[in-house]
N, CA and C of each residue as an Amber inpcrd file, in Angstrom:
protein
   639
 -18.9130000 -10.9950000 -17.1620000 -18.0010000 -11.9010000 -16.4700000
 -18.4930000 -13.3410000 -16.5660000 -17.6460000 -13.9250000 -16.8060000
 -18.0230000 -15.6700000 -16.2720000 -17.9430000 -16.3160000 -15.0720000
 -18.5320000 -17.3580000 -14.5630000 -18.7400000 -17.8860000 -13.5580000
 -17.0580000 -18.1150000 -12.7960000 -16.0970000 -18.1440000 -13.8680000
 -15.0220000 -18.7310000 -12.8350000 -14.3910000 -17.2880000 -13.0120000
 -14.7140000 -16.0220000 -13.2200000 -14.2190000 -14.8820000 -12.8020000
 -14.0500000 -14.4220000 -11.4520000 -13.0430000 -14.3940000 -10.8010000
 -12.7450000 -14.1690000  -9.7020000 -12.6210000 -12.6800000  -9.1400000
 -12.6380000 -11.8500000 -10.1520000 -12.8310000 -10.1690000  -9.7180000
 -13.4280000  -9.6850000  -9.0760000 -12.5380000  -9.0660000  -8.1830000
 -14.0420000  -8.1870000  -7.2530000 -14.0820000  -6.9060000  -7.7890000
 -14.5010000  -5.8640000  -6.3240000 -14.7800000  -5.0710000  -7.1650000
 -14.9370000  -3.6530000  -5.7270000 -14.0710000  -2.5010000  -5.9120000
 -14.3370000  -1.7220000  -4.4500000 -14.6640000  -0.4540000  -5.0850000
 -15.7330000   0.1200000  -4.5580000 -15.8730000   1.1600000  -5.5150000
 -15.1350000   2.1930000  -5.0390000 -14.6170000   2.2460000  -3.6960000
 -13.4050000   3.1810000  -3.3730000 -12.1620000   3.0940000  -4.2200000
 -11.8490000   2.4440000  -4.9560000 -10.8500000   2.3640000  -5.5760000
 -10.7330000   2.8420000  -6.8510000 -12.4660000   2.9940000  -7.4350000
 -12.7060000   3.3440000  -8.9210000 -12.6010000   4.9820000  -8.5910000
 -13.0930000   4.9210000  -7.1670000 -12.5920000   6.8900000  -7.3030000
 -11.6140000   7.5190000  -6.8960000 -10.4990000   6.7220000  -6.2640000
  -9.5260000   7.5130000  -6.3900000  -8.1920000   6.7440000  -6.7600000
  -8.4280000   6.0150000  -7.3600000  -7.1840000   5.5700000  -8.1500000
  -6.8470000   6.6260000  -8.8350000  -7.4250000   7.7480000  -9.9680000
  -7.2050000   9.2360000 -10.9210000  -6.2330000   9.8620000  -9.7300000
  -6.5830000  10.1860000  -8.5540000  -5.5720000  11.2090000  -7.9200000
  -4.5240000  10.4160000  -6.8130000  -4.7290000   9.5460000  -6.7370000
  -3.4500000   8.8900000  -6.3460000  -2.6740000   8.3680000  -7.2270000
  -2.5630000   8.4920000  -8.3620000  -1.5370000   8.3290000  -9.6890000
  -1.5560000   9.2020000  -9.8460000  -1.9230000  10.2510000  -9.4270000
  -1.3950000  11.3080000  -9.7840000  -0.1670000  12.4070000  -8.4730000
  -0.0430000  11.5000000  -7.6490000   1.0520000  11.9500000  -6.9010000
   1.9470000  10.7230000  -6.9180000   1.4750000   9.3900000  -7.5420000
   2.3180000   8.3640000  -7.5220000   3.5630000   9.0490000  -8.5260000
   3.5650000   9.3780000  -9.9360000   3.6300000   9.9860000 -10.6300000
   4.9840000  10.9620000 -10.3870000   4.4040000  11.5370000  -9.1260000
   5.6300000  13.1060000  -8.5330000   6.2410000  12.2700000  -7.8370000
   5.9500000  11.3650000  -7.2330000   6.8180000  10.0930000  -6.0080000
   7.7000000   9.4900000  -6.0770000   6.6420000   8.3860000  -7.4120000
   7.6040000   7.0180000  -7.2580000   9.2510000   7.3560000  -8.4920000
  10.2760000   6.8710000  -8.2940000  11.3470000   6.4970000  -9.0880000
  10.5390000   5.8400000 -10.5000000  10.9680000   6.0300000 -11.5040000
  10.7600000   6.1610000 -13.2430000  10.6640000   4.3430000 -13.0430000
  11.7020000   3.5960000 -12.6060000  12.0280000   1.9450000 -13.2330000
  12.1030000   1.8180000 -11.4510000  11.6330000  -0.0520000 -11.7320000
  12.0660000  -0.7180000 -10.9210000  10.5490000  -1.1640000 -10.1880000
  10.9940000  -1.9930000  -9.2740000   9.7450000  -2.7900000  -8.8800000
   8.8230000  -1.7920000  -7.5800000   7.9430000  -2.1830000  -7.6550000
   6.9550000  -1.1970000  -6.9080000   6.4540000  -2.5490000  -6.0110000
   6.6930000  -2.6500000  -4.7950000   6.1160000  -3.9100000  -3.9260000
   4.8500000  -3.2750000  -3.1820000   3.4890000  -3.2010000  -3.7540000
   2.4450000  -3.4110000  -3.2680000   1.8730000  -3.8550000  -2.1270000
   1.8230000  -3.1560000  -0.5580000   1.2230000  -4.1810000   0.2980000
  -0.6470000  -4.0080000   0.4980000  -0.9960000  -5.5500000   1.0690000
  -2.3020000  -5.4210000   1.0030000  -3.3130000  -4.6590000  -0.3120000
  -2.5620000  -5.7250000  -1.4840000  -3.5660000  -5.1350000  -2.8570000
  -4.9230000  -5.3230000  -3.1880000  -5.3860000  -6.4810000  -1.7420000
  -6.8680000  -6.4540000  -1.8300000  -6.9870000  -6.5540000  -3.9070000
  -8.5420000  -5.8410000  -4.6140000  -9.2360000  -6.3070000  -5.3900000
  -8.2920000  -7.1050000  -6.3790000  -6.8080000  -5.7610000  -6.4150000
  -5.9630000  -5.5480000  -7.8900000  -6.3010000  -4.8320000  -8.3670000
  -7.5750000  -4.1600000  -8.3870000  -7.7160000  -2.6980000  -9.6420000
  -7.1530000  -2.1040000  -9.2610000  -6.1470000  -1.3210000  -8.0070000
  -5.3630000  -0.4800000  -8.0450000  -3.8520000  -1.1100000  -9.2550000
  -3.3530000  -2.2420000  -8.6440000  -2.7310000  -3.0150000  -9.5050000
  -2.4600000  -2.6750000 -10.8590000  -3.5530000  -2.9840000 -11.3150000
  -3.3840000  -3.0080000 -13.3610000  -3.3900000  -1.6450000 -13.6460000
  -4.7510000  -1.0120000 -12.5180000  -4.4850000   0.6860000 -13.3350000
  -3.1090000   1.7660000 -12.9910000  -2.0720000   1.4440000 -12.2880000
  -1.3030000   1.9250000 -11.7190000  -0.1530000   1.2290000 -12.8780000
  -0.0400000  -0.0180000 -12.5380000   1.2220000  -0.5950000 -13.6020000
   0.5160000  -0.4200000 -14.9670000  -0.5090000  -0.0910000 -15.4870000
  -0.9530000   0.3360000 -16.7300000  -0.0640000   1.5540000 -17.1320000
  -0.4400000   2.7780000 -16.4860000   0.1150000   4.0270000 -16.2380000
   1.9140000   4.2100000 -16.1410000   2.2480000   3.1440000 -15.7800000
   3.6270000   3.2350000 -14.7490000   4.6500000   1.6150000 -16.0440000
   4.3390000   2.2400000 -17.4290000   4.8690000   1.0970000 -17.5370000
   6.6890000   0.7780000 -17.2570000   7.0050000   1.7160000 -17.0790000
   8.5510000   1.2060000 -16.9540000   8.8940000   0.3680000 -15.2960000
   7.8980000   0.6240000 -14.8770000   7.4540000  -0.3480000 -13.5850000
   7.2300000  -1.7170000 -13.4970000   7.7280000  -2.2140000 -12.5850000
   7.2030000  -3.8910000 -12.6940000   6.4300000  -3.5550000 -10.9660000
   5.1810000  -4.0970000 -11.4940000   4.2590000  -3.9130000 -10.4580000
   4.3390000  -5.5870000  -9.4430000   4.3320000  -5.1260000  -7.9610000
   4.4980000  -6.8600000  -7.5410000   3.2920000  -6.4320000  -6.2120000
   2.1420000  -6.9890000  -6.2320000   1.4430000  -7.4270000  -5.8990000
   1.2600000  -7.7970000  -4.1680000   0.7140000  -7.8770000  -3.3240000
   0.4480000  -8.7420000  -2.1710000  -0.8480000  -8.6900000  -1.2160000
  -1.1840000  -9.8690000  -0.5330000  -2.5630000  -9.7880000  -0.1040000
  -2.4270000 -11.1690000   0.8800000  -2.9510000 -11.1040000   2.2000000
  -2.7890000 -12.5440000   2.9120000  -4.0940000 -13.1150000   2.6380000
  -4.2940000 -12.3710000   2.1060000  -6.6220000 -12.9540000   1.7510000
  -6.1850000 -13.9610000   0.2190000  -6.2820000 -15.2740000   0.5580000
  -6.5990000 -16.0770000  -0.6700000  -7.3930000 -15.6120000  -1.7630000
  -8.6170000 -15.1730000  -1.1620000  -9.7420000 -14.7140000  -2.2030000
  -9.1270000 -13.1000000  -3.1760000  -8.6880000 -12.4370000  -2.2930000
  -7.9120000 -11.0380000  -2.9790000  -7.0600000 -11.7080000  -3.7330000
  -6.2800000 -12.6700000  -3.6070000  -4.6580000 -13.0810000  -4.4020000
  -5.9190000 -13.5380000  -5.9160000  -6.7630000 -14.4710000  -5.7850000
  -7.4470000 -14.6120000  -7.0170000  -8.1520000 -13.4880000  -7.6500000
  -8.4790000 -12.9230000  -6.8520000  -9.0410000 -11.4440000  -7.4220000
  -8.4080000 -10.7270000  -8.8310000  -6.7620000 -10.3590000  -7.7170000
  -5.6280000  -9.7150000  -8.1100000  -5.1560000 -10.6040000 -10.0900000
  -5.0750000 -11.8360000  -9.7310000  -4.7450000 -12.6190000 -10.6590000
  -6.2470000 -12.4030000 -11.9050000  -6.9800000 -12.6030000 -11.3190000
  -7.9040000 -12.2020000 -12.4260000  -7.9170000 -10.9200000 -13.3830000
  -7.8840000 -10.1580000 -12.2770000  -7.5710000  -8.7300000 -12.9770000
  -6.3930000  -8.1650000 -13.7720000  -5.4760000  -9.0840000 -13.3140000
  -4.2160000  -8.8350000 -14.3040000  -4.3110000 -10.0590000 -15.8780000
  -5.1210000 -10.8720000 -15.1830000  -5.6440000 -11.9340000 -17.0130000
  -6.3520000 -10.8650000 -17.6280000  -7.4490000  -9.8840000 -17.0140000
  -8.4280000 -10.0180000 -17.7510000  -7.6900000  -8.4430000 -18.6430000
  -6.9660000  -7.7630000 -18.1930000  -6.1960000  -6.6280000 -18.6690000
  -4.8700000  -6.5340000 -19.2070000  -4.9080000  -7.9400000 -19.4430000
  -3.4300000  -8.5950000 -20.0940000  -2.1380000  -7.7940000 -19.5930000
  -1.9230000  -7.5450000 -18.2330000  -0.8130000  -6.6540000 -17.8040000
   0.3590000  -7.6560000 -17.6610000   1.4190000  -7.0130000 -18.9850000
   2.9130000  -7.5770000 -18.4760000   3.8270000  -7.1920000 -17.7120000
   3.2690000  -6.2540000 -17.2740000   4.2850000  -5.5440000 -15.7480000
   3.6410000  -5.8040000 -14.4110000   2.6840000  -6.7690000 -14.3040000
   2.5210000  -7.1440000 -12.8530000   2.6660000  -8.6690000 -12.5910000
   3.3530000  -8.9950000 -11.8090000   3.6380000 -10.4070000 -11.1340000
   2.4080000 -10.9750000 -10.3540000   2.5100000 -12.4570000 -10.0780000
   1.7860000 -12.8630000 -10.0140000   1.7250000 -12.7590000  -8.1540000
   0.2510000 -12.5540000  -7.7980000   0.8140000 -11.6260000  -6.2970000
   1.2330000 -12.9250000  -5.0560000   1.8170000 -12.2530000  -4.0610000
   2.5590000 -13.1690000  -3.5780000   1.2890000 -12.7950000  -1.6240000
   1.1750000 -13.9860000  -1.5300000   0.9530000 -14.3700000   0.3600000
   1.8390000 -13.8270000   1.2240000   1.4430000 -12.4990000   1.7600000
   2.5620000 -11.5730000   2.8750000   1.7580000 -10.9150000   3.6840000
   1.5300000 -10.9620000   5.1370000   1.4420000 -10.8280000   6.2730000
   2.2840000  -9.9380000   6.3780000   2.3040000  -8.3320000   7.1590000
   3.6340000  -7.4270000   6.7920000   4.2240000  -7.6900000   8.5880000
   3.0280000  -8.2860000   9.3680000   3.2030000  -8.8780000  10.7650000
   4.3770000  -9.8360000  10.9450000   4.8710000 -10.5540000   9.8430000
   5.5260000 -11.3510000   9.5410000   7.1600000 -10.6900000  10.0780000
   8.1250000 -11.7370000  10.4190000   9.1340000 -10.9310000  11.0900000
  10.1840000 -11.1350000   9.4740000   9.7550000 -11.6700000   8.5180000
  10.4500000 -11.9340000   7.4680000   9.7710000 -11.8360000   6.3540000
   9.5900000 -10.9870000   5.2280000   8.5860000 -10.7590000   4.2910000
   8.7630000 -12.1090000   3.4450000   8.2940000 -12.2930000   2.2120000
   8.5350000 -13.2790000   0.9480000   9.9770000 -12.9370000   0.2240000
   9.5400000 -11.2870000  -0.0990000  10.3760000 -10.8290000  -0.7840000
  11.7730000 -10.6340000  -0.2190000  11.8600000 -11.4610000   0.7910000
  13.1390000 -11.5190000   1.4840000  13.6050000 -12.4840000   1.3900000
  12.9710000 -13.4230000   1.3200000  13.9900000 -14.9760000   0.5790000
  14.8300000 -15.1870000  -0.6200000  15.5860000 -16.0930000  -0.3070000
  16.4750000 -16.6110000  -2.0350000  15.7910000 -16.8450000  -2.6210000
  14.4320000 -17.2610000  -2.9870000  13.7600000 -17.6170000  -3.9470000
  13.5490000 -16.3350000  -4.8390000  13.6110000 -15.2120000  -4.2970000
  13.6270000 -14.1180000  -4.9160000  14.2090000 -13.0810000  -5.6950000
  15.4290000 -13.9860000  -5.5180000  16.9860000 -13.3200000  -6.2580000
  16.6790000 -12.4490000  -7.6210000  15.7180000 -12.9970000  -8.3960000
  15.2680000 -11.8810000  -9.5530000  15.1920000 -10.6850000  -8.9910000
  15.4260000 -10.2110000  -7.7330000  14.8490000  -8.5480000  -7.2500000
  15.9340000  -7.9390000  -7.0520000  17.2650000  -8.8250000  -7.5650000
  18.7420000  -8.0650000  -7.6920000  18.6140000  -7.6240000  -8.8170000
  18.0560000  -8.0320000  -9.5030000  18.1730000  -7.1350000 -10.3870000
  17.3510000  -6.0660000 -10.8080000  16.1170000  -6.5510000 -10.8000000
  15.0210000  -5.3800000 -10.7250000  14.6120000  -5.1950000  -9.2660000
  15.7470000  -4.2710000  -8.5220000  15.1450000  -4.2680000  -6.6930000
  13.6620000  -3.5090000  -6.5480000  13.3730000  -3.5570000  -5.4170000
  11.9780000  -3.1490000  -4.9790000  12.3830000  -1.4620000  -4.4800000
  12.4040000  -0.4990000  -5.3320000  12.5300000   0.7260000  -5.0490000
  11.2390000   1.6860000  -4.3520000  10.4070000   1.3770000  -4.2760000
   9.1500000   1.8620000  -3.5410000   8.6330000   0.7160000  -2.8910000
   7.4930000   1.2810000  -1.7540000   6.3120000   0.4900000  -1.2930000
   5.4660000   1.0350000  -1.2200000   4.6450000   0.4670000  -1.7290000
   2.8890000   1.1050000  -1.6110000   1.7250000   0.7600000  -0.6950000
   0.9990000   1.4770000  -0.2020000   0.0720000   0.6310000   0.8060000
  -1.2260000   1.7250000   1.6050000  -2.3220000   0.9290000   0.2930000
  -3.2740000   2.3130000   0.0360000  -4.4920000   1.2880000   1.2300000
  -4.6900000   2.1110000   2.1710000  -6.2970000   2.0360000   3.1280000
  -6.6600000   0.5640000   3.7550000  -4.9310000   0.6730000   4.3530000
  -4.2600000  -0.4500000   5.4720000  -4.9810000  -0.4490000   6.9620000
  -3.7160000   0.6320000   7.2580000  -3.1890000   0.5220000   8.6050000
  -4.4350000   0.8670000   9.6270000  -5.5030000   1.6240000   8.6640000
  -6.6550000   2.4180000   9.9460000  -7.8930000   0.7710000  10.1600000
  -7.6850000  -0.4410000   8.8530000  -8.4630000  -1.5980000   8.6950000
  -7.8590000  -2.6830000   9.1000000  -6.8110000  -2.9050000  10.2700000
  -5.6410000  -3.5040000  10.6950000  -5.5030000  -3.5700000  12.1860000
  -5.2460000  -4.1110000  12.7510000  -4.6860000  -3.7560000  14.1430000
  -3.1190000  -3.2760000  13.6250000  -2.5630000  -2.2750000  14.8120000
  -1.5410000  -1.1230000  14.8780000  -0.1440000  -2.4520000  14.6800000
  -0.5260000  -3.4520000  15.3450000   0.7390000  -4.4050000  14.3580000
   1.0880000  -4.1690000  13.5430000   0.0390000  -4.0250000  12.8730000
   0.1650000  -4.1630000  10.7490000   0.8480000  -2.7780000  10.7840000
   0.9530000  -1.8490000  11.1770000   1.9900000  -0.4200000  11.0200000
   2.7300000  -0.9390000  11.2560000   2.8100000  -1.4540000  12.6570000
   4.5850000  -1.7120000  13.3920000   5.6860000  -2.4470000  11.9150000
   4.4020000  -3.7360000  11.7130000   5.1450000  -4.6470000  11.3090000
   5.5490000  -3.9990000   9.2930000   4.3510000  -2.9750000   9.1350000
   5.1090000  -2.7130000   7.7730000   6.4220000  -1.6750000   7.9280000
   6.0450000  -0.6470000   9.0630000   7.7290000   0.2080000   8.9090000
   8.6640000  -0.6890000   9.2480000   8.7570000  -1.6690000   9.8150000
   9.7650000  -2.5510000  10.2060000  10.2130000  -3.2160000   8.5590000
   9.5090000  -3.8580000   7.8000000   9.5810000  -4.3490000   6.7730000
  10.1700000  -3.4350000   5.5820000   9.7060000  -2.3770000   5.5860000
   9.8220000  -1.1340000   4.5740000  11.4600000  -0.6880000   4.6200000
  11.3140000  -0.3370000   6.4550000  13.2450000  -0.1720000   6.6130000
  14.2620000  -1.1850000   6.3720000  13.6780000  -2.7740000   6.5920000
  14.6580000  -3.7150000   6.2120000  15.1330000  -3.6230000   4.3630000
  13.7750000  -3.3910000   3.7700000  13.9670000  -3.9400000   2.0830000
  14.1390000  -2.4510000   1.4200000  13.6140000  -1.4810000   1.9710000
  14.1000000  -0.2520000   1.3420000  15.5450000   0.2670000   1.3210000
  16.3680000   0.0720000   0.2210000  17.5900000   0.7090000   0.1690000
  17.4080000   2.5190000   0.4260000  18.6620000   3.3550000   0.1770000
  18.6310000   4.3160000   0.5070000  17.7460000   5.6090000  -0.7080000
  16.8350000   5.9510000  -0.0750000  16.1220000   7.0420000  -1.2000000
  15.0660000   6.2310000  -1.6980000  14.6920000   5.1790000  -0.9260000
  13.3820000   4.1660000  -1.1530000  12.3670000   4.9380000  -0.8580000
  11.1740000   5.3090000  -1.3680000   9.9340000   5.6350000  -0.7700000
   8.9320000   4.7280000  -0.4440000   8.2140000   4.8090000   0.3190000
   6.9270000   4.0860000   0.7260000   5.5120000   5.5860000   0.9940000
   4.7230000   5.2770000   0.2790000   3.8150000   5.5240000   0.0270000
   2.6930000   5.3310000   0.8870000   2.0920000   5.8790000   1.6050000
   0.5160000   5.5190000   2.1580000  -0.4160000   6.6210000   2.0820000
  -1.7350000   5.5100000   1.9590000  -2.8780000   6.6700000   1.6000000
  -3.8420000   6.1690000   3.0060000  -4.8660000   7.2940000   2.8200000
  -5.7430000   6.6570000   4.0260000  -6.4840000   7.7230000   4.7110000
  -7.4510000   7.8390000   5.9750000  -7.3990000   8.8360000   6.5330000
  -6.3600000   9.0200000   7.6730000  -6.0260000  10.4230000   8.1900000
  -5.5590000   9.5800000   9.3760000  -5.8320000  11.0060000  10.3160000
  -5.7680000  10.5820000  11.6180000  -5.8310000  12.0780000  12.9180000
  -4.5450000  13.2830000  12.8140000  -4.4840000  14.2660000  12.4080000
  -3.1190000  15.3160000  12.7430000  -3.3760000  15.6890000  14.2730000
  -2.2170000  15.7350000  14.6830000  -2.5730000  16.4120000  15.8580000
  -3.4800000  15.7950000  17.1230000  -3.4890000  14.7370000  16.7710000
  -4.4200000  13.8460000  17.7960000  -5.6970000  13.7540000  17.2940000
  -6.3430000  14.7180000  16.4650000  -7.6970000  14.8000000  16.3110000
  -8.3080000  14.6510000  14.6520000  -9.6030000  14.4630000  14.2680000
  -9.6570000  13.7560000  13.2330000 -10.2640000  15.2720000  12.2170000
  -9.9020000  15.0040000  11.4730000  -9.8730000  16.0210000   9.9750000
 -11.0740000  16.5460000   9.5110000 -12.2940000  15.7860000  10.0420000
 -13.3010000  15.8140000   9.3080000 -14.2720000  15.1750000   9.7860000
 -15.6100000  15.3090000  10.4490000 -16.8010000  14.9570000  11.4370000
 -16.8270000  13.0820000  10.8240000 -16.8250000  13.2660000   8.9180000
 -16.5270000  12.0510000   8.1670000 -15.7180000  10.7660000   8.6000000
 -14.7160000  11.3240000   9.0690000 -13.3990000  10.6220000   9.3400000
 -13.7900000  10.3870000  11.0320000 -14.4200000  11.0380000  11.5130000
 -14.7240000  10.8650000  13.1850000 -15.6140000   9.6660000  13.1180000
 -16.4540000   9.7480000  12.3920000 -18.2650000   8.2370000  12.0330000
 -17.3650000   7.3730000  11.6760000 -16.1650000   7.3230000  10.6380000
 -15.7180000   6.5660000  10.2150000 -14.7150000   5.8060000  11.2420000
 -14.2360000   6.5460000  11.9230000 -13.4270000   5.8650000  13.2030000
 -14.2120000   4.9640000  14.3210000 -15.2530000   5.4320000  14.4470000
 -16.0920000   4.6900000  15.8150000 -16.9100000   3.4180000  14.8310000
 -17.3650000   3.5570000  13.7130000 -17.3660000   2.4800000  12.8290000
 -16.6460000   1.1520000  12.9170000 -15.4860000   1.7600000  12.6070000
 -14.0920000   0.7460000  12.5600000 -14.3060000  -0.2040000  13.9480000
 -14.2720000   0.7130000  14.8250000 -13.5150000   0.0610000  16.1330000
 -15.0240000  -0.6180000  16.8730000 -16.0380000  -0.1360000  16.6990000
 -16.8570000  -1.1880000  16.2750000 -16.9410000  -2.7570000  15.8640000
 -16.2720000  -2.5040000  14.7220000 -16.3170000  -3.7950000  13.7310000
 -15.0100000  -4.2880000  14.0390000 -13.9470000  -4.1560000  14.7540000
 -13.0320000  -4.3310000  15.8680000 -12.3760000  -3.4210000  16.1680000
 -12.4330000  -3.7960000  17.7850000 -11.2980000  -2.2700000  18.3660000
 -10.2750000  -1.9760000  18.3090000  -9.7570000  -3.0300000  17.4730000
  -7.9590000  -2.8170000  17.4920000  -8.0510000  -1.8270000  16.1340000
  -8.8860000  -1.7340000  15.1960000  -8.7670000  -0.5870000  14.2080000
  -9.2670000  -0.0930000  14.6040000  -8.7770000   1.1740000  13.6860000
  -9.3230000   2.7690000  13.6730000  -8.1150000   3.7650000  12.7900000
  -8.5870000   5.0330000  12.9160000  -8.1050000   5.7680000  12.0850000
  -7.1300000   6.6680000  12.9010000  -6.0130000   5.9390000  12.6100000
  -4.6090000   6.3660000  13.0420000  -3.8130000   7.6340000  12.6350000
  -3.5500000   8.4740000  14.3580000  -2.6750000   9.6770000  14.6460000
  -1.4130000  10.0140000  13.4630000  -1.4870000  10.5160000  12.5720000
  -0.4960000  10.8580000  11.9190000   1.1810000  10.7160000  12.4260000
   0.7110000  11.7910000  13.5380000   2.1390000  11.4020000  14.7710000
   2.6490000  10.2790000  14.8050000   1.7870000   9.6220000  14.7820000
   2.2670000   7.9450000  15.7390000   3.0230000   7.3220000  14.8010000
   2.4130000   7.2530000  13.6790000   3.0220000   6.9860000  12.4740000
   4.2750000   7.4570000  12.0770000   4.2280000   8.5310000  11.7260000
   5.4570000   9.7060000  11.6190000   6.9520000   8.8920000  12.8600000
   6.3200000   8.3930000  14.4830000   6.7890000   8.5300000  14.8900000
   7.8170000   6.7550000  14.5330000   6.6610000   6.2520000  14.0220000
   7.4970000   4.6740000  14.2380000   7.8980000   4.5660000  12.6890000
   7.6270000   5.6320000  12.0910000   8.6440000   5.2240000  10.7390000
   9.6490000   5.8880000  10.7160000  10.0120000   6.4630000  11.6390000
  10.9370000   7.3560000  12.0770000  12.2390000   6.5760000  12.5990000
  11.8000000   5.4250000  13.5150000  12.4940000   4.6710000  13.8160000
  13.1830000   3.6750000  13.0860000  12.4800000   3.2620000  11.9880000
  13.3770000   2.4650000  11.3750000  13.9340000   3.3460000   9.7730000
  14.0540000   4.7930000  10.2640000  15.2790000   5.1710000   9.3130000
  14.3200000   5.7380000   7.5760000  12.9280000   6.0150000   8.0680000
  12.0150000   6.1470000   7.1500000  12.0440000   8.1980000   7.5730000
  12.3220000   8.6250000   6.6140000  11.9000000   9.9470000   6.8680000
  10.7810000  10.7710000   6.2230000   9.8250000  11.6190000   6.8350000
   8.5050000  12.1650000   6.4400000   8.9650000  13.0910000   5.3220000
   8.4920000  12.9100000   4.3550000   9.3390000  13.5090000   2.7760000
   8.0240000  14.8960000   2.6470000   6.8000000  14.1370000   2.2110000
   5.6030000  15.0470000   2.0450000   4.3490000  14.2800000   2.2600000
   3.3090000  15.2620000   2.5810000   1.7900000  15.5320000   3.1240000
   1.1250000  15.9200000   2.0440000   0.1660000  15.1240000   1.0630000
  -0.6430000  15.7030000   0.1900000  -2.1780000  15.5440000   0.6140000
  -3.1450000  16.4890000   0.2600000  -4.3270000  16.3960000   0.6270000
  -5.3420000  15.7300000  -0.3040000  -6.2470000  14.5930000  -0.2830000
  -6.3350000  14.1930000  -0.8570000  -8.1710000  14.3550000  -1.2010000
  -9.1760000  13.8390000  -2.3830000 -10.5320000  14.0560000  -1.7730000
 -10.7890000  13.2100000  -0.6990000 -11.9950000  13.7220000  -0.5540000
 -12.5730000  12.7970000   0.8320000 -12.0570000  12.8890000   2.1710000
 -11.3410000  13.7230000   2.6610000 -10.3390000  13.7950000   3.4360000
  -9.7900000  13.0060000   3.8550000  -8.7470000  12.6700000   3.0210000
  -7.8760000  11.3870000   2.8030000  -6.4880000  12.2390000   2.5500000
  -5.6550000  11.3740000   2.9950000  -3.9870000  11.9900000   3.0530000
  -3.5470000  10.5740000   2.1820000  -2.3920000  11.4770000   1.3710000
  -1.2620000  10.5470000   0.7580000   0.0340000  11.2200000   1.6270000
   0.8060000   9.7170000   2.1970000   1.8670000  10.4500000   3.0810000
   2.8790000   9.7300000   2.5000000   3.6020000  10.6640000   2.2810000
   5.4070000  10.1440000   1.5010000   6.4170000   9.8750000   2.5260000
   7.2330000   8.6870000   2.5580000   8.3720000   8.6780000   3.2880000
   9.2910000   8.3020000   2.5520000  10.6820000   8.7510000   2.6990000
  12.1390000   8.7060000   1.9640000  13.0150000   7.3660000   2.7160000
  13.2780000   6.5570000   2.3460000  13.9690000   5.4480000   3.3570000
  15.8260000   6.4530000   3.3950000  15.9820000   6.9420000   4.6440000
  17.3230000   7.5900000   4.9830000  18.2190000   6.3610000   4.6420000
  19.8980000   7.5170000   4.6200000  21.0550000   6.6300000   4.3730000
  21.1270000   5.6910000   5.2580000
């Protein structure tokens, strides 16, 4: 790398990017834009719209330093299916991708959302505010995608996922590793329905939702 290389680098991402493309794969719709929230490094980014070329991959991160990251990683892998990532807060009562400036997304609309090892590194806003966002821009048969750990049943999956929760809330209390339920329950509300539950390594869940008519 050179000095003005801006790449980072998560090594959670080098191991399971392989099996989360691989239910992206059974998930996402063949064409159309895939709106990315919280893309942090970008290596999910390039290796996903690598894989996914009939995809136009679109990017997002409120971290300045991630948006250069992201941009680096798509120079340094010459990807022509990812945009250049955009500043979005999902807290926000109005995304980016909701403005006129965006009118290119009539034509290639945003048919999925993605949003890999968010909501448990977030205060519970950042849920509220992405099912809120997901139900506004998701047309009908939209999926949104999340990976992560999370509690079934109130309780946590794995002694792993328990260290990893008191960790979090530690390093602030408004995170932690969020009730499946709860989730289930507020994407429920804005018209998001629980499609499928895959098990993932590490005891990590990929959870599918269908945006209803």
């Amino acid at each position: 790398m050179t000095t003005q290389d801006a790449r980072q680098y998560a090594p959670a991402t080098q191991r399971n990017s392989e099996p989360i493309l691989e239910v992206l794969l059974q998930v996402l719709p063949e064409s159309g834009t895939i709106l990315e929230i919280a893309s942090g490094t970008g290596e999910h980014a390039v290796f996903f719209a690598s894989k996914l070329r009939d995809c136009l991959w679109l990017p997002t991160d409120a971290n300045p330093q991630s948006r250069a990251s992201i941009i680096s990683w798509t120079e340094h892998n010459v990807c022509d299916n990812v945009y250049a990532p955009l500043d979005l807060d999902v807290r926000e009562p109005v995304w980016a991708v909701e403005n006129d400036a965006f009118d290119w997304l009539n034509t290639q609309p945003i048919v999925a959302i993605v949003n890999i090892n968010m909501i448990h590194i977030s205060p519970w806003s950042a849920c509220l505010g992405l099912m809120a966002g997901a139900g506004r821009i998701l047309k009908a048969g939209g999926i949104l995608y999340l990976y992560g750990p999370f509690k079934q049943g109130g309780e946590h999956t794995a002694a792993s996922n328990a260290a990893f929760d008191e960790y979090l809330r530690t390093e602030n209390l408004e995170w932690g590793v969020r009730n499946l339920d709860d989730v289930v329950a507020v994407a429920s509300a804005q018209n998001l329905t629980l499609k499928q539950i895959y098990q993932m390594p590490a005891n990590n869940l990929s959870v599918v939702f269908q945006r209803s008519a």
